[in-house]
N, C-alpha and C positions, 0 to 999 in steps of 0.2 A: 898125443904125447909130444912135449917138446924138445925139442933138440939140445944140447948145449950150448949152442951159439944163440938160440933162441933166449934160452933164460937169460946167458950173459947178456944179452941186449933188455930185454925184460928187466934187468937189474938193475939196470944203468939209467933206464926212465924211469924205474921207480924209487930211487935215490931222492931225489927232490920232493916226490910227495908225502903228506902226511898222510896219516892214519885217519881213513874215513868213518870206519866203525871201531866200534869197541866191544870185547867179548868180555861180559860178568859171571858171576857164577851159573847163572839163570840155565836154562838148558839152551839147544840152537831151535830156535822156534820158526813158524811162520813168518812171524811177523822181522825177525834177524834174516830169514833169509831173501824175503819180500824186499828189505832195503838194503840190501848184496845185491841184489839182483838189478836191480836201480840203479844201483852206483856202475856197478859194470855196463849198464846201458849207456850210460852217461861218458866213461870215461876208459871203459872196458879197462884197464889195470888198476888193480885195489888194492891199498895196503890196510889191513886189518890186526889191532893190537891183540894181546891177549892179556887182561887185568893180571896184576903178580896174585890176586886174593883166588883166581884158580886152581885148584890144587890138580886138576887133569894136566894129563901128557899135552903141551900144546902143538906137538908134532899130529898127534892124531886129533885132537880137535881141528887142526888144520886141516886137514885131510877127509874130515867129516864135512865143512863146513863147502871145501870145493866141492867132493861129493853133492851133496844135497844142491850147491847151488848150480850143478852144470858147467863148473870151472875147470881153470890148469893152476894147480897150484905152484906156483912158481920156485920158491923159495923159503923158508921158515929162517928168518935172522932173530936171533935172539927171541921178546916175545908176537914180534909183528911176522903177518902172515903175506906175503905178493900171491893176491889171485890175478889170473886173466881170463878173460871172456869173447875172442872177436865179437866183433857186433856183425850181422848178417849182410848189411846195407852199409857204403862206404864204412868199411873198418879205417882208423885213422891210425892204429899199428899194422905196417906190413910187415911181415915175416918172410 
């Protein structure tokens, strides 16, 4: 669980980045959460859109989406998602 200083800082790096994935109607599959998982390896904070053509709650798609991938969902802004991930071996966010 993170803290609120945490997010607030979580927010603040992930302002500048764009949207690495993108969520369609499709269900959250294997293969969506395969390259979440990736990206977080990579860059451990992800921000993830939500397509306007989904009609699900994108709060709880969020929420699915950490779930499944072992994330902290950071924030839900409008329809983009901030997950975070340490990475286990030099994390390049400290907390």
């Amino acid at each position: 669980m993170l803290s609120p200083k945490s997010k607030a800082l979580l927010k603040r790096l992930a302002n500048p980045l764009k949207p690495s994935l993108s969520l369609g109607k499709g269900p959250i599959d294997d293969r969506l959460v395969e390259a979440l998982d990736k990206a977080l390896k990579a860059h451990e904070l992800v921000k993830v859109r939500v397509l306007a053509s989904v009609a699900a709650n994108k709060n709880e798609l969020a929420g699915e989406i950490a779930r499944k991938s072992a994330s902290e969902l950071v924030a839900v802004i409008g329809r983009v998602a901030i997950l975070y991930k340490p990475r286990k071996e030099n994390p390049s966010i400290v907390l």
